[in-house]
N, C-alpha and C positions, 0 to 999 in steps of 0.2 A: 529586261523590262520593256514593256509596250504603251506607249498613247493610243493603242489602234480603239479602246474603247473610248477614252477620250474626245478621242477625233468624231466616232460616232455621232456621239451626240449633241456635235454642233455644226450650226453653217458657219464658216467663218469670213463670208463674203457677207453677213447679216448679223455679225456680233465682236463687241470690239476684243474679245477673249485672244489672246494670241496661239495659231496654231503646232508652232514649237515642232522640238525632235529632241532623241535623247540626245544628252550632251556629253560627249567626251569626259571622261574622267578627270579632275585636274587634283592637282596637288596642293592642297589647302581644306581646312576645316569645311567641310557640309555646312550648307546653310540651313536655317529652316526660319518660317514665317506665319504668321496668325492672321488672319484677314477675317471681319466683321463684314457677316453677309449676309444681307437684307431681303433674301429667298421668301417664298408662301409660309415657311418657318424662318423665323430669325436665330442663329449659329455662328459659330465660330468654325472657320475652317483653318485645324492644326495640318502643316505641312513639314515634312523633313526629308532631307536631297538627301538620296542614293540610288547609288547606281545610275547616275545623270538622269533624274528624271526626282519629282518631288510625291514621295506617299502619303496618303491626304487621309484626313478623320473630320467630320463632322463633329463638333460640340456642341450641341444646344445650348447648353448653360454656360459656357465658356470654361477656359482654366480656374480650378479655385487653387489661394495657395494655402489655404489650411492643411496643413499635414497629413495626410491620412484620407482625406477627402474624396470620395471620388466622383468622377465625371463622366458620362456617358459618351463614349466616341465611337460613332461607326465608322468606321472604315469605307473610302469611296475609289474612285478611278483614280489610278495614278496623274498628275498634272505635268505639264512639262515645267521647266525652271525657268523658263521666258516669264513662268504665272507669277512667281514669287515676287514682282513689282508690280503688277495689273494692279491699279484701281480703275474704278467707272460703274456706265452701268450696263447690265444683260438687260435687251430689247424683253417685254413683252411678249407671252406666246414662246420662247426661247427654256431649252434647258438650264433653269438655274435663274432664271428672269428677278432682277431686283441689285441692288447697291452694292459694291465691295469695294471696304476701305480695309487699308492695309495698319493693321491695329499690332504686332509687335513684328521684329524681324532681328537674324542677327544668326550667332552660328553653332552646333551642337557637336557634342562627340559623348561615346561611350567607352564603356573599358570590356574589350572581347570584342568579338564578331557579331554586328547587330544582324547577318543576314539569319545565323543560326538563334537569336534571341527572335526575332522575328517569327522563325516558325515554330518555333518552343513556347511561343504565346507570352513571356516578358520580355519587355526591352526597356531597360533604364540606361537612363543616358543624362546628360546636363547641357543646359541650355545658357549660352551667353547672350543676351537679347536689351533691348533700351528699356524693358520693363521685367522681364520674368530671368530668372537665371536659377541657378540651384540644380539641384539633381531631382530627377523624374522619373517613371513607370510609363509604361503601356501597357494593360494586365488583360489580354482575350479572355473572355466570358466565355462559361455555356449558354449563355441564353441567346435563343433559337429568333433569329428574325430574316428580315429580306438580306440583309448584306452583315457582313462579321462584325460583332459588336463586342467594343474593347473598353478598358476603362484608363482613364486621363488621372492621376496620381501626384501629388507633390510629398517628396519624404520632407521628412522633417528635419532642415539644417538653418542653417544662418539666415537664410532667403526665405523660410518660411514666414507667412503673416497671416494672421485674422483677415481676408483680403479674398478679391475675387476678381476677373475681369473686368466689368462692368465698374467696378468701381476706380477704377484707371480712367472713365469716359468721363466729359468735363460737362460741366453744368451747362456751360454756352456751348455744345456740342451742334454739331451740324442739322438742320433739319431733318434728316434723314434720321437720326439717331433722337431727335426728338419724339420721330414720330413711331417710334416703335413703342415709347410707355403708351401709347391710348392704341396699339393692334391688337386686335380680339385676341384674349387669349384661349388655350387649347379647351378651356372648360367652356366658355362662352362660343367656342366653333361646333365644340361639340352638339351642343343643343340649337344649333341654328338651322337646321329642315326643320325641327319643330315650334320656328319662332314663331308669333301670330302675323297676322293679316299683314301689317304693316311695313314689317321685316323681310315678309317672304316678298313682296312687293318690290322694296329696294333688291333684294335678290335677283327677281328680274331684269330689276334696270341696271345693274351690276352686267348680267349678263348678257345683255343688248349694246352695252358701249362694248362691251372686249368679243364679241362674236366677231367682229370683222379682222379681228389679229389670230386668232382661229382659225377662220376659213385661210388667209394669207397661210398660214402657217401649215393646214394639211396642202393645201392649193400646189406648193411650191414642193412636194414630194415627188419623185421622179414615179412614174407609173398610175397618181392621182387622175382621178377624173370626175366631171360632174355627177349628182345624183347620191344618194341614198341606198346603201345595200338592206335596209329593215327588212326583217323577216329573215336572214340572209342563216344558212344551214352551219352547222358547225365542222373545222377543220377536226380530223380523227388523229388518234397516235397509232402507231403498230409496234408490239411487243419485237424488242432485243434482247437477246441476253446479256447485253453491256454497251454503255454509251458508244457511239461513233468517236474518230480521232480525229484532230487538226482541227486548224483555227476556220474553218466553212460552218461549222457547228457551234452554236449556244446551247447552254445547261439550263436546267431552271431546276429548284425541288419539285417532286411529282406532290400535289397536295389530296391529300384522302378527305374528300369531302360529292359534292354536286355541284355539276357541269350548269352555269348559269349564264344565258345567251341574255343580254339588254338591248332594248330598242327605245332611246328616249327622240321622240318624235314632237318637236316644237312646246318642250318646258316637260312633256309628260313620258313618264318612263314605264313601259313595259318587260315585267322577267316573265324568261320562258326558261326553260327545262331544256333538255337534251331535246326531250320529244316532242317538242313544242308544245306543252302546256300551260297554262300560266300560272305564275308563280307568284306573281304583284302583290296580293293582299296577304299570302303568306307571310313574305320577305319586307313590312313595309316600311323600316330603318334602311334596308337598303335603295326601298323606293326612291324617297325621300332624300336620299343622299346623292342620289342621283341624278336626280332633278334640282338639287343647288350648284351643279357643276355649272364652272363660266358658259355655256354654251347652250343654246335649244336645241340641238339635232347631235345622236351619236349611238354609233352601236361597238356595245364594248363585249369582249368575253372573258370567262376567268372560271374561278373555281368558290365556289359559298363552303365555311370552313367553318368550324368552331376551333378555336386552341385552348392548348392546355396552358401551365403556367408555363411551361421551358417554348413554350412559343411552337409546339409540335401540333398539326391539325391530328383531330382526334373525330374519327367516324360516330362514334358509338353515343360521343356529347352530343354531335350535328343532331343524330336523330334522336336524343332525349330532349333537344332544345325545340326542337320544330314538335312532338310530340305533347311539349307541356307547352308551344307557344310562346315560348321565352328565348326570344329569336335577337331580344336585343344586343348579345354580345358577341354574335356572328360576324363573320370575315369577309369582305368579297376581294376576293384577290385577282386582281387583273392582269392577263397575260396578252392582249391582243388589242388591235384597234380598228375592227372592218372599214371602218366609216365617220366621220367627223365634220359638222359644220357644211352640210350640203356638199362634201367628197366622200367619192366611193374610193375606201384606200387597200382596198383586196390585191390589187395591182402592184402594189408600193413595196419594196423591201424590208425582210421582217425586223431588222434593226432600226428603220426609219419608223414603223410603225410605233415600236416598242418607244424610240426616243424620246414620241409627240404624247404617248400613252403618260410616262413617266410623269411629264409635264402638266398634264389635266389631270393627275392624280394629287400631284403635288401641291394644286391649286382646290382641292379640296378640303384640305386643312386634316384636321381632328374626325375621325368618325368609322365606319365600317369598312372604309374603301380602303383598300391596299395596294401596294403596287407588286409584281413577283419580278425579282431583281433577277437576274440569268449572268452565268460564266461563261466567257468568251473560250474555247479549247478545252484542255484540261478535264475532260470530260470523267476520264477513268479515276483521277483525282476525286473528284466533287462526288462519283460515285461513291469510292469507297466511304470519304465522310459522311455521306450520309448512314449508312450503313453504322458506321461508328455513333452518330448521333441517335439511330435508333427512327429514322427516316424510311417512306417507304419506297424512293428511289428519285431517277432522274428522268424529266423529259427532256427529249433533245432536237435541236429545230433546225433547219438550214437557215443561216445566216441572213441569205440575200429572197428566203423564200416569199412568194404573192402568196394571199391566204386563200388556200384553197377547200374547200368544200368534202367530206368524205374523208378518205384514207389514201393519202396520196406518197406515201413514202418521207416527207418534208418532216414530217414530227412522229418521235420513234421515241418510246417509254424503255425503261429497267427498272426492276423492279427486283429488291433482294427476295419478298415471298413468291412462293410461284403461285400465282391465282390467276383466276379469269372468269369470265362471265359465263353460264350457260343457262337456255331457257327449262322449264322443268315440266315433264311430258308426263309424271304417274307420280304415284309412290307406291310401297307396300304396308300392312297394317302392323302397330305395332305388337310386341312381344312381351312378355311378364309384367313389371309393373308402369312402365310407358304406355302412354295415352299420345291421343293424335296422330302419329305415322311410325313407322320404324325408320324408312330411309326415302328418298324424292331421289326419282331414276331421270337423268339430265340427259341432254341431248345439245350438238352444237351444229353449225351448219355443216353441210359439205360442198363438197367445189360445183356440184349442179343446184345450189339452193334449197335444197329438201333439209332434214332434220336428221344425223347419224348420233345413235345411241355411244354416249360416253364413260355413262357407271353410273354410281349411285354415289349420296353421302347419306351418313344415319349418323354424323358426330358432330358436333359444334353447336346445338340448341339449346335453350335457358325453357324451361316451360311455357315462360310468356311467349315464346316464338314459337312453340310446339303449338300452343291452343290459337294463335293468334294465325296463322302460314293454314291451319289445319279446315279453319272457316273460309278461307279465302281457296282453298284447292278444293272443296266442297262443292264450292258456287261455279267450280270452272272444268265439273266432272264430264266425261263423255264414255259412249260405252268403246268405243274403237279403238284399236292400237294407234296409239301417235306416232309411233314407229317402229320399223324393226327389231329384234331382240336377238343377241345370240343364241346361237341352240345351245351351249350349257353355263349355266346361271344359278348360283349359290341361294337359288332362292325360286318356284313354282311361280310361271308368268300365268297361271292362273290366279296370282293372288291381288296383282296390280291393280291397283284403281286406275285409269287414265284420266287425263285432265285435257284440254286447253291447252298449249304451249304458248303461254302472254306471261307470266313471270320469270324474270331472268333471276338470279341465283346467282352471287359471288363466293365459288369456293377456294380454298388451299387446300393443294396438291401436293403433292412428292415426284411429278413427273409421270410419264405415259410408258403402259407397258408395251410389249410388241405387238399385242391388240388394239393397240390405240385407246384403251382404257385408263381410266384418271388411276392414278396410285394414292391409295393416303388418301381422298379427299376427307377437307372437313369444311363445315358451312362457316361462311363468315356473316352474311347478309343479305337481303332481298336488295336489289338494286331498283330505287323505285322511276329512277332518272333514265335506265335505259332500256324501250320498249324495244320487246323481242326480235321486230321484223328489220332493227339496224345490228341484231349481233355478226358477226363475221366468221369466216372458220377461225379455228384457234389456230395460235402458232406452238406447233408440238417441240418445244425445247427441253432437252435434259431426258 
């Protein structure tokens, strides 16, 4: 077991959290402990000690002990066992920032091996504690989110009750716990960018008293510096055929959606595209959501996602959602954090970045914004489950990386399909009862920046994308070769139309023959995010 994530995501020179280490095995019952914690969401953090170190679960709702019941627990970083007496408060500006009182405690055991119930997805067990006790579940779900989400179980014995956590809390309860019945709840945060006049106002001045714990809080990142990166380009990935190993690297799910750069400059937020387009009025739930964050000044990046119900991003929703307009259930899922609070934090280490990211995500409440949670190692692991989940792969980042600009080797993609981007330079006309093209002859760069011819596809189109692709390669006809052709070709290069090379094209392949020609392709998508003059050579794998 490791704290090293842990340890991450705190200063412990600026938060009274204890920094801890694993602890020696000892010979006595595991302990475990419940702490009420007064975070941007109010939960329960469920704990239980092994392997000298304590594995933690969020509960929103708390324990119920209704039989059957279940309770939502994600899964978080492991805590040391120094945590297991922590009350107080986390500063402000801090990961986890708000109250923890220590709300049940005492000692657990199971019957078997929990390390194997652990990764077999149930772990029951029984808890001796000053309020809960009886036999329990941890039951892993499928349902697809930022961090493993498992469910919290009371069976049904002696100790069962009509009963829930919260109802253990005392009427003359501490202020603290007072004031959680009047915090806005999830349905009331949700609708607050769209609050009126008056509201969005206090918003403001919400975010004018805590900008200065902001700024302190990017300011004090090792590599910060004054200024503003807006406008600032996007970091690139480069195709692996499998994540990198050892613990220098973080994981994150790769999300199939659009690359969306933010730039909220003094309350006002602008989206751009990959290409730098603007995306603002398109996107304006995310605008808006945006612009309620504690801060006036920040540029964030991520990925704009539609999901499905198992919580998997789904391409094909993203652009039926932006096509009909109906943008309000859309994701933005944040991976980075160039700049925050008048710091330029490009500099900064991408684990620092991500820690303060977390934090200003988590202070958004309810709404579009997301946070994308990443695996410390483990990479070949996290690969294959995704794989398993039906996932389109993994990105992987150096650990301690400044954010850089381009494709700099620091952030490296896997990917189970084999696809890739290319721009599309002709097609040919179609054949018996097809209309619009037979196939779009693709080209990718080569190492002197020109265009080298890669094959063609003529399979993976619905009609509406035949008649739709067919107007738009109309408008972008030329009489000239776009490029070279081989001399023999299953098809008269007298028959080509040539175009324009400004549409880029996401196909799946089957791999590259000894001509360097695509095998298998079939069309997945116009890539509308990525203008042609940033595609790069391919990486010829498999």
């Amino acid at each position: 077991m490791s704290l090293r994530e842990y340890r991450r995501k705190r200063h412990f020179d600026q938060t009274p959290e204890p920094a801890g280490k694993v602890a020696a095995r000892r010979h006595r019952d595991p302990i475990f402990v419940i702490q009420l914690h007064h975070a941007s969401h109010r939960h329960y953090d469920f704990r239980l000690e092994l392997d000298g170190v304590l594995k933690s679960w969020a509960v929103p709702k708390g324990p119920s002990l209704r039989p059957g019941e279940k309770r939502l627990a994600v899964q978080v970083e492991d805590h040391p066992l120094d945590y297991a007496t922590f009350e107080g408060d986390i500063p402000a500006g801090h990961y986890g920032a708000g109250h923890v009182a220590i709300f049940d405690h005492g000692t657990w055991h199971c019957e078997g091996d929990p390390h194997r119930q652990l990764a077999e997805g149930k772990l029951v067990f029984t808890l001796d504690g000053e309020k809960l006790h009886g036999e329990w579940a941890l039951v892993r779900t499928a349902m697809r989110g930022r961090q493993p989400q498992w469910l919290l179980i009371k069976h049904d014995d002696a100790y069962a009750a009509d009963m829930e956590a919260d109802d253990f809390l005392d009427e003359d309860a501490t202020d603290e716990r007072k004031s959680t019945a009047k915090r806005p709840t999830k349905r009331t945060a949700k609708h607050a960018a769209a609050a009126p006049p008056t509201r969005r106002a206090a918003t403001k001045r919400a975010r004018k008293s805590t900008a200065t714990d902001w700024q302190a809080s990017a300011r004090a990142l090792p590599g910060a510096r004054a200024g503003m990166p807006f406008g600032f380009a996007p970091a690139l990935t480069m195709l692996r055929p499998a994540p990198p190993s050892g613990e220098d690297w973080l994981h994150e799910i790769k999300w199939d959606g659009y690359r969306l750069l933010v730039d909220l400059e003094n309350g006002k937020a602008r989206l751009r595209s990959r290409a730098d387009l603007d995306w603002t009025a398109t996107f304006p739930e995310v605008a808006r959501a945006i612009e309620a964050l504690p801060v006036a000044d920040a540029c964030l990046d991520g990925e704009l996602v539609a999901l499905d119900d198992a919580g998997r991003s789904d391409f094909p929703a993203l652009q039926h959602a932006i096509e009909q307009r109906a943008t309000a259930d859309l994701r933005y899922m944040l991976f980075d954090l160039p700049g925050l609070a008048g710091m330029d934090l490009r500099g900064c280490p991408l684990h620092e970045r991500k820690r303060l990211l977390a934090e200003l995500v988590a202070a958004a409440g309810e709404g579009p914004l997301g946070y994308s949670e990443h695996l410390v190692g483990h990479g070949q692991e996290l690969f294959a489950e995704t794989r398993r989940q039906g996932l389109e792969g993994v990105v992987s980042k150096r650990i301690d990386s400044t954010y850089r600009s381009g494709r700099s080797g620091d952030w490296l993609k896997a990917k189970h399909a084999h696809t890739d981007e290319f721009v599309i330079v002709g097609y040919t006309p179609p054949k018996g009862s097809r209309t619009g093209f037979g196939s779009l002859l693709l080209a990718a760069r080569d190492e002197k920046g020109g265009w080298r011819y890669v094959g063609r596809v003529g399979t993976g189109f619905d009609q509406a994308t035949l008649d739709s692709l067919q107007r738009r390669l109309e408008a972008l006809a030329r009489k000239t070769p776009t490029v070279a052709l081989p001399a023999k070709l299953p098809f008269p290069t007298r028959s080509v139309q040539w175009v324009t090379p400004r549409l880029v094209a996401e196909v799946d392949f089957r791999g590259w023959t000894r001509d360097r020609l695509l095998r298998q392709a079939s069309f997945l998508r116009l890539r509308e995010d990525k203008p042609a003059d940033q595609l790069e050579p391919p990486e010829e794998i498999g």
